[in-house]
N, CA, C and O atoms as CSV, one atom per row, in Angstrom:
chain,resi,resn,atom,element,x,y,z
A,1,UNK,N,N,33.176,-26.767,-26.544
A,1,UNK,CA,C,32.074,-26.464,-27.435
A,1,UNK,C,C,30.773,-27.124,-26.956
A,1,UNK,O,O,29.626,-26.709,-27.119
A,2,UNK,N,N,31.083,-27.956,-26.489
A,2,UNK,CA,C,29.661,-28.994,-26.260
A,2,UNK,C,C,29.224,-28.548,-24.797
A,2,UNK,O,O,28.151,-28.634,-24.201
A,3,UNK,N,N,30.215,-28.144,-24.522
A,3,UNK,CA,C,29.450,-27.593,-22.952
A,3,UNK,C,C,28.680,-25.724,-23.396
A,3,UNK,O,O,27.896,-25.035,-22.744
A,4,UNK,N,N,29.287,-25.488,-24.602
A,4,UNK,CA,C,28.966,-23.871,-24.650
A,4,UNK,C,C,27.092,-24.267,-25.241
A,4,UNK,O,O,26.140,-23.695,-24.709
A,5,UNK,N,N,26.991,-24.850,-25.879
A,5,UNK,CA,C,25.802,-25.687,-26.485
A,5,UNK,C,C,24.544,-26.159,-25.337
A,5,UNK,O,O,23.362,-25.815,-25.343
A,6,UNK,N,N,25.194,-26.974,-24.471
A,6,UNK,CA,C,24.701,-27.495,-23.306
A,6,UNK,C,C,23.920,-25.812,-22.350
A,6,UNK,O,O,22.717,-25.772,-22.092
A,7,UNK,N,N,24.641,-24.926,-22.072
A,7,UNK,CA,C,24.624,-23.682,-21.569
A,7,UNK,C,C,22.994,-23.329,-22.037
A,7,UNK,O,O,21.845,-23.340,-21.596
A,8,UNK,N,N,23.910,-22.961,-23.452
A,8,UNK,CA,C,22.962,-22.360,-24.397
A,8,UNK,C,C,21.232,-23.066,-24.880
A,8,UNK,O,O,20.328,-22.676,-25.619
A,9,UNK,N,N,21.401,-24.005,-24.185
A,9,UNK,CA,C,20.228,-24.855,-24.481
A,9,UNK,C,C,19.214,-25.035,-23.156
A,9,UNK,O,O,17.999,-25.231,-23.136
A,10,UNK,N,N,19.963,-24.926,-22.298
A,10,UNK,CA,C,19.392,-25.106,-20.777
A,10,UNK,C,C,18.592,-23.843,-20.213
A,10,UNK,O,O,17.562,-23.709,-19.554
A,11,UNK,N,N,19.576,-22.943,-20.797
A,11,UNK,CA,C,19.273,-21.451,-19.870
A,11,UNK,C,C,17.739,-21.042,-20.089
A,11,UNK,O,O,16.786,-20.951,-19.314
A,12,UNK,N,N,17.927,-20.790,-21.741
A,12,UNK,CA,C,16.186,-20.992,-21.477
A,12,UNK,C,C,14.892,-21.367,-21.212
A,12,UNK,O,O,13.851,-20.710,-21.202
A,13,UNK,N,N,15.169,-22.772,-20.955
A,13,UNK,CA,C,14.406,-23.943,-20.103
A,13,UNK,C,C,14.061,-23.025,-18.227
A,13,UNK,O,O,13.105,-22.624,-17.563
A,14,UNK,N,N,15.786,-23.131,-18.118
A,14,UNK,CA,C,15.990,-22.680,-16.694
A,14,UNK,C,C,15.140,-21.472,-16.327
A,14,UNK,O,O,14.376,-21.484,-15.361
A,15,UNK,N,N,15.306,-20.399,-17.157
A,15,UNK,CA,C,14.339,-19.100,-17.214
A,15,UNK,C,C,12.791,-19.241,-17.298
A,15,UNK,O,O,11.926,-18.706,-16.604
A,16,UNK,N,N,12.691,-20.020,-18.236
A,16,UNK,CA,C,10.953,-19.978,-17.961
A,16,UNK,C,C,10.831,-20.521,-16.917
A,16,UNK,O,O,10.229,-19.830,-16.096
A,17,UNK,N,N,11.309,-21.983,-16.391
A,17,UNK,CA,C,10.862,-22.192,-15.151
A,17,UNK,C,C,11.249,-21.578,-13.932
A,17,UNK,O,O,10.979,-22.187,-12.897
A,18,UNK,N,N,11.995,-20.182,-13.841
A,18,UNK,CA,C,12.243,-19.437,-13.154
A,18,UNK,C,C,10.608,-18.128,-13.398
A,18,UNK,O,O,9.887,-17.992,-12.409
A,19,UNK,N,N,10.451,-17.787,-13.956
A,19,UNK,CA,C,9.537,-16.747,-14.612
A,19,UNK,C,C,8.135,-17.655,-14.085
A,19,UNK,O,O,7.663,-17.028,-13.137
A,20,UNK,N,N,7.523,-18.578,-14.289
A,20,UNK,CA,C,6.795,-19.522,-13.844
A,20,UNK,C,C,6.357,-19.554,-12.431
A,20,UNK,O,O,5.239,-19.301,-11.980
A,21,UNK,N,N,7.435,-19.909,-11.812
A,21,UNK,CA,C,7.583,-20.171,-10.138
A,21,UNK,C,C,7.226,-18.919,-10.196
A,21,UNK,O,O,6.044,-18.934,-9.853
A,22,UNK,N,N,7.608,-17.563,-10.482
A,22,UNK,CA,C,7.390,-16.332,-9.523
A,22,UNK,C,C,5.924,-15.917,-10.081
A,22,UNK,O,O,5.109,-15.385,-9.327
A,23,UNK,N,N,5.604,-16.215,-11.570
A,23,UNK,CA,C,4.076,-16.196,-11.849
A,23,UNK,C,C,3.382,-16.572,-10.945
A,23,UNK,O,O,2.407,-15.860,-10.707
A,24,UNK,N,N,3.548,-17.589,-10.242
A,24,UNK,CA,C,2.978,-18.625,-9.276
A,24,UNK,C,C,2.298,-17.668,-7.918
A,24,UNK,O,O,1.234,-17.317,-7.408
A,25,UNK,N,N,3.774,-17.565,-7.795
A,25,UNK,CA,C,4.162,-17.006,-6.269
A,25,UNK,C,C,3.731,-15.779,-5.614
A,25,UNK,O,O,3.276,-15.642,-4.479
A,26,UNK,N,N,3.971,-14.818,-6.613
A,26,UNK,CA,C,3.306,-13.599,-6.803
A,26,UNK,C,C,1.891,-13.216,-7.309
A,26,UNK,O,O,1.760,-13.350,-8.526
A,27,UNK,N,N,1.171,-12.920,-6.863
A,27,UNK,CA,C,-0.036,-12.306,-6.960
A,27,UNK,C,C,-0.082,-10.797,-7.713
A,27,UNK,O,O,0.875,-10.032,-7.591
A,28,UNK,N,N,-1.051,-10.501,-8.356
A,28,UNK,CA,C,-0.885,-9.330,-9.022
A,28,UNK,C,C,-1.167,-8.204,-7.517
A,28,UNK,O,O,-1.573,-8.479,-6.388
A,29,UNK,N,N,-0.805,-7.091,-8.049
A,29,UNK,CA,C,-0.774,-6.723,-6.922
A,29,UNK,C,C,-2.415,-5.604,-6.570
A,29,UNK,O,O,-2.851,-5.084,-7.597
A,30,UNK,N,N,-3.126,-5.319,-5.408
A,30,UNK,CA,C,-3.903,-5.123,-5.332
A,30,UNK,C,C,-4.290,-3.642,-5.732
A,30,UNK,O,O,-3.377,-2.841,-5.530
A,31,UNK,N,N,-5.216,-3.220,-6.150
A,31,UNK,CA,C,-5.718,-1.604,-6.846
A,31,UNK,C,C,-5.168,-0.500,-5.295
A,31,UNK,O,O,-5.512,-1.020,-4.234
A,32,UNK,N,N,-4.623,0.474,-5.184
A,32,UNK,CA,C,-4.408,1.225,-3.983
A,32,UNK,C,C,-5.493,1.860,-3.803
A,32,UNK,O,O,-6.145,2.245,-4.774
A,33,UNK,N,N,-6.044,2.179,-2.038
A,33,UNK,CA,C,-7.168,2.756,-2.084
A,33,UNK,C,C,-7.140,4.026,-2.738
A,33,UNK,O,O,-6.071,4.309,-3.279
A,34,UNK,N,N,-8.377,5.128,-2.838
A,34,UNK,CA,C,-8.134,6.428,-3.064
A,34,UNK,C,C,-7.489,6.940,-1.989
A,34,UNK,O,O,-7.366,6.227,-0.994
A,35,UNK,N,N,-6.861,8.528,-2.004
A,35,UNK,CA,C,-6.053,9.263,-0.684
A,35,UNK,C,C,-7.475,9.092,-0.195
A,35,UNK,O,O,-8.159,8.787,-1.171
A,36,UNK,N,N,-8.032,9.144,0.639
A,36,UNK,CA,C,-9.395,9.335,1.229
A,36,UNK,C,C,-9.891,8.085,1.072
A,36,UNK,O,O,-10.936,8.054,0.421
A,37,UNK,N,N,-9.482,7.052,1.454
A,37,UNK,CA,C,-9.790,5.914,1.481
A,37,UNK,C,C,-11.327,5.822,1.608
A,37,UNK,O,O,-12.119,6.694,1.251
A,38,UNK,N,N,-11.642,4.566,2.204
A,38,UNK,CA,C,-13.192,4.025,2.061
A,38,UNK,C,C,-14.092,4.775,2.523
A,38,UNK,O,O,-13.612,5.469,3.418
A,39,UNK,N,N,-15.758,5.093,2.259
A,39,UNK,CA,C,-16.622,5.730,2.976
A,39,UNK,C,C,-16.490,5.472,4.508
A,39,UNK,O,O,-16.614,6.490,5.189
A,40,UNK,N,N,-16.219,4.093,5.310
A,40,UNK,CA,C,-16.407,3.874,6.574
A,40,UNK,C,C,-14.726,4.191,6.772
A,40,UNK,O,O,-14.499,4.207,7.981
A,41,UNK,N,N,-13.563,4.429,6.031
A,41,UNK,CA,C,-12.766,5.244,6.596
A,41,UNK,C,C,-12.908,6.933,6.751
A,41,UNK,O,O,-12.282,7.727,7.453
A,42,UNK,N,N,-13.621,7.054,6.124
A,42,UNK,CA,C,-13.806,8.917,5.894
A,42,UNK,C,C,-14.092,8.795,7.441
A,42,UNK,O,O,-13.360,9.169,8.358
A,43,UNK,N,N,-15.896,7.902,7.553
A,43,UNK,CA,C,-16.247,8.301,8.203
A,43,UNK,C,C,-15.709,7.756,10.254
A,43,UNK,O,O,-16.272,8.004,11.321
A,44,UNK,N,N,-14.668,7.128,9.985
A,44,UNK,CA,C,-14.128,6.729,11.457
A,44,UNK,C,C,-13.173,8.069,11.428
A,44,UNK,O,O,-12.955,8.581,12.526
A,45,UNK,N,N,-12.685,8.577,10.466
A,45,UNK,CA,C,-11.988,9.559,11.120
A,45,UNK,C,C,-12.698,11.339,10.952
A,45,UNK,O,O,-12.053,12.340,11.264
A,46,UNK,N,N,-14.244,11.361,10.350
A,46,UNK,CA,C,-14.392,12.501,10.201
A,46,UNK,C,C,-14.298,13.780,11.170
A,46,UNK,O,O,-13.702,14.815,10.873
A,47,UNK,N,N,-14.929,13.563,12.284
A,47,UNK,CA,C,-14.736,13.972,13.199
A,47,UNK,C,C,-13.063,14.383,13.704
A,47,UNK,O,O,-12.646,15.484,14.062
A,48,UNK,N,N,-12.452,13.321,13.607
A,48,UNK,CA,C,-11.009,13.909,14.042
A,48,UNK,C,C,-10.418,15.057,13.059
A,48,UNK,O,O,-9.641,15.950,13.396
A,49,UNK,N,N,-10.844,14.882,12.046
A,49,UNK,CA,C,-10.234,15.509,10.952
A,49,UNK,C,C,-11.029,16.796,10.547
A,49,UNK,O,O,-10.785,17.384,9.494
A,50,UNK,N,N,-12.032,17.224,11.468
A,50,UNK,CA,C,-12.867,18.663,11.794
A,50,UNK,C,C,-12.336,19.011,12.740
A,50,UNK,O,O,-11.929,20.172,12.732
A,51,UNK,N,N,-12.177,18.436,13.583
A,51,UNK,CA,C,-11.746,18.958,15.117
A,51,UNK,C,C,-10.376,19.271,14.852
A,51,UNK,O,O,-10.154,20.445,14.556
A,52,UNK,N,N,-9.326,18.414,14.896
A,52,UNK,CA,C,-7.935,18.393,14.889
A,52,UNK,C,C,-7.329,19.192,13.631
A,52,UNK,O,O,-6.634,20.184,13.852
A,53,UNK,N,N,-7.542,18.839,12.525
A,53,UNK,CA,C,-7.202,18.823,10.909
A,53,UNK,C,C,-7.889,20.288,10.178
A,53,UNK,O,O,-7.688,20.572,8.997
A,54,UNK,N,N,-8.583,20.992,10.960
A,54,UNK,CA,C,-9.512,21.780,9.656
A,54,UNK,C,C,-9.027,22.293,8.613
A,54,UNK,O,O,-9.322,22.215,7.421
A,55,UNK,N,N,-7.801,23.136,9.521
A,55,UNK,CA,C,-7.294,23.909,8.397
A,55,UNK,C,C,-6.909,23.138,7.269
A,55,UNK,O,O,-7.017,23.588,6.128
A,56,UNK,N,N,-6.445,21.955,7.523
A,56,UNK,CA,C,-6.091,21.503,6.183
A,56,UNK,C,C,-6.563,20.539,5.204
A,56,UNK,O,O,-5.985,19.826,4.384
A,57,UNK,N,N,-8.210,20.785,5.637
A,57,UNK,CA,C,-9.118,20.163,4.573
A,57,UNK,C,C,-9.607,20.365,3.276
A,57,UNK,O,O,-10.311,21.351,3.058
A,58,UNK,N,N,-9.298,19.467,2.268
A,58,UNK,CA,C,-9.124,20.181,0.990
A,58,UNK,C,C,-8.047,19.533,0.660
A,58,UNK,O,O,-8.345,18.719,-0.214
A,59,UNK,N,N,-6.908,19.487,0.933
A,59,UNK,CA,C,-5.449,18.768,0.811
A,59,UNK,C,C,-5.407,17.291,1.828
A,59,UNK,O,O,-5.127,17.087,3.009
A,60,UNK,N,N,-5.816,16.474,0.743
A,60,UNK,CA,C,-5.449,15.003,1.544
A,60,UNK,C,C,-3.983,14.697,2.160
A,60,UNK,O,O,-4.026,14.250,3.306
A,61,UNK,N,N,-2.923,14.831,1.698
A,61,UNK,CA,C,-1.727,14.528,2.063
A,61,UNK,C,C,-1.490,15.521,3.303
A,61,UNK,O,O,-0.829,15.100,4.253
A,62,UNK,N,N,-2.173,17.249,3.334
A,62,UNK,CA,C,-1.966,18.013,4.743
A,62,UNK,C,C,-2.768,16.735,5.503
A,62,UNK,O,O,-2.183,15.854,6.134
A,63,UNK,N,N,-3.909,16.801,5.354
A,63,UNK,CA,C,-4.708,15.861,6.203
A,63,UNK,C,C,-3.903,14.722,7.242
A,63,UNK,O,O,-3.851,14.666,8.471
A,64,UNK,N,N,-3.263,13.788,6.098
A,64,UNK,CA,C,-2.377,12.745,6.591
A,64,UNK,C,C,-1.452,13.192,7.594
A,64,UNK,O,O,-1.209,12.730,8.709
A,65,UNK,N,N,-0.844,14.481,6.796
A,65,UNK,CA,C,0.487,14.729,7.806
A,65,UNK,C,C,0.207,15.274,9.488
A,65,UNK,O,O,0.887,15.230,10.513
A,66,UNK,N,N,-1.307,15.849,9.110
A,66,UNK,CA,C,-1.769,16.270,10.287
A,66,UNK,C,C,-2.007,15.319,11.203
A,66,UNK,O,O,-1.564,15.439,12.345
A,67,UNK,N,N,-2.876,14.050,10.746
A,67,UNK,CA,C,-3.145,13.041,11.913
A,67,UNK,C,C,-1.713,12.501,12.372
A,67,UNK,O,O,-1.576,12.286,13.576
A,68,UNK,N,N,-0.636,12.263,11.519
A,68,UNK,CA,C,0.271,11.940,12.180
A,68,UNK,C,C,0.630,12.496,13.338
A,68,UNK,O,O,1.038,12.019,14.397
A,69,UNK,N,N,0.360,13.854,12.875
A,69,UNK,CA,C,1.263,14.483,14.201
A,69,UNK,C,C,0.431,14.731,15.218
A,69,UNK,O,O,1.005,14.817,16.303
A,70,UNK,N,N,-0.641,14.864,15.231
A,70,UNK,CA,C,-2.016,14.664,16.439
A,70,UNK,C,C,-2.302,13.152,16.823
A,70,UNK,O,O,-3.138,12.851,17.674
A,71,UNK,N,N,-1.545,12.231,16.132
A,71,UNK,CA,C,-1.461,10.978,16.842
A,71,UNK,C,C,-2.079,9.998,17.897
A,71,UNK,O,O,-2.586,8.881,17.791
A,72,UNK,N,N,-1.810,10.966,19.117
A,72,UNK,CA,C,-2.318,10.944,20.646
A,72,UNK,C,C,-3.656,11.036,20.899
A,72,UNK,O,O,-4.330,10.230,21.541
A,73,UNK,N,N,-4.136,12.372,20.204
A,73,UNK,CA,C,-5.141,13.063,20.458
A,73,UNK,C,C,-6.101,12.382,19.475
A,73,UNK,O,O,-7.165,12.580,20.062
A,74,UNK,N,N,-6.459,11.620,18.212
A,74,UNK,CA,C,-6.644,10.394,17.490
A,74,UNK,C,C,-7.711,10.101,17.816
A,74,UNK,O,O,-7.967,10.689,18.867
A,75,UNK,N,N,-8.749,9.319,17.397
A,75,UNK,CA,C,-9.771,8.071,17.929
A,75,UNK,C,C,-9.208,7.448,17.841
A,75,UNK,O,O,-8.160,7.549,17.204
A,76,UNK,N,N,-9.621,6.398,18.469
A,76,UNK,CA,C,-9.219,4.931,18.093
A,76,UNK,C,C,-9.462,4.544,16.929
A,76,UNK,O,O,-8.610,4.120,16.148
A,77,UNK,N,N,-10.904,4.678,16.659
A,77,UNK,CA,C,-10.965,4.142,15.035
A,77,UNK,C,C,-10.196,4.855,14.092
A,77,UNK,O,O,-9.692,4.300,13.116
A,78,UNK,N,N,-10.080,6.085,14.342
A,78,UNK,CA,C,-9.223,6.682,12.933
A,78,UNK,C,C,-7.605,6.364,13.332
A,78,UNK,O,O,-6.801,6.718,12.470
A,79,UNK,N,N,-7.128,5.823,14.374
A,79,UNK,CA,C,-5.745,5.522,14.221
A,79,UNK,C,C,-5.956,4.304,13.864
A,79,UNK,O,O,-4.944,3.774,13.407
A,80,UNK,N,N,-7.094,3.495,13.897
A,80,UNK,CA,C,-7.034,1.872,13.486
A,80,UNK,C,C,-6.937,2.366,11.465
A,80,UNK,O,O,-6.299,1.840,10.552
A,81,UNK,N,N,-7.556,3.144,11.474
A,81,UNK,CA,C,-7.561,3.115,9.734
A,81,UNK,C,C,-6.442,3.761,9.207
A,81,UNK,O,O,-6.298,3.924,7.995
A,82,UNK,N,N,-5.531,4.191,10.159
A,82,UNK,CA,C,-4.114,4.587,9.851
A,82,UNK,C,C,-2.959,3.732,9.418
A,82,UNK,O,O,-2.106,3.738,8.531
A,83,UNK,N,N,-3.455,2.705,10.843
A,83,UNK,CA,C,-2.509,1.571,10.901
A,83,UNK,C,C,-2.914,0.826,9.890
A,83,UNK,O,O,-2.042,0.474,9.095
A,84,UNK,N,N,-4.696,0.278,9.587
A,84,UNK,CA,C,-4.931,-0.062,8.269
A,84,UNK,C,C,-3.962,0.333,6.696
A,84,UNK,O,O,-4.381,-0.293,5.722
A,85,UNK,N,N,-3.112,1.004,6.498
A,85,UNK,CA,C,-3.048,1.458,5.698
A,85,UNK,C,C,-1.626,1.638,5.869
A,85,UNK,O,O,-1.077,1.831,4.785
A,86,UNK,N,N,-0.727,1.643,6.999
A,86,UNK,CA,C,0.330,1.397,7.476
A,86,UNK,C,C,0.929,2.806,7.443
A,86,UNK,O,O,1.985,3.011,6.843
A,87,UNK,N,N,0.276,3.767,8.072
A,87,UNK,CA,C,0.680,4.891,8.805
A,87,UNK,C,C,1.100,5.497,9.856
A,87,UNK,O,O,1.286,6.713,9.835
């Protein structure tokens, strides 16, 4: 009995200072950009995304799927704002 007591008395001690530590630890997490991320991302990849992408301007996610697969053919800056973003 005295140990069921002991249990029962601890755990919730134990929990907040579990709940606490990860308050701590964890950071809220940050706002996601828009699909069309920042003005100076539009504009590092505008160009690729006229040239390479047209047809599928209008649809952000065609967009995406398109630079993926034109990859190679890429700027540099618009694959840096890919990788920015972990694409």
């Amino acid at each position: 009995m005295l140990r069921l007591i002991v249990v029962l008395v601890t755990a919730p001690v134990l929990l907040a200072s579990a709940s606490a530590a990860l308050a701590q630890s964890a950071p809220f997490p940050l706002p996601l950009p828009s699909t069309r991320g920042t003005d100076e991302d539009q504009k590092a990849c505008r160009q690729d995304a006229t040239t390479l992408c047209k047809p599928y301007l209008g649809d952000d996610m065609a967009v995406l799927s398109c630079f993926q697969s034109q990859r190679p053919k890429l700027s540099v800056s618009c694959r840096k704002v890919l990788e920015k973003y972990g694409q």
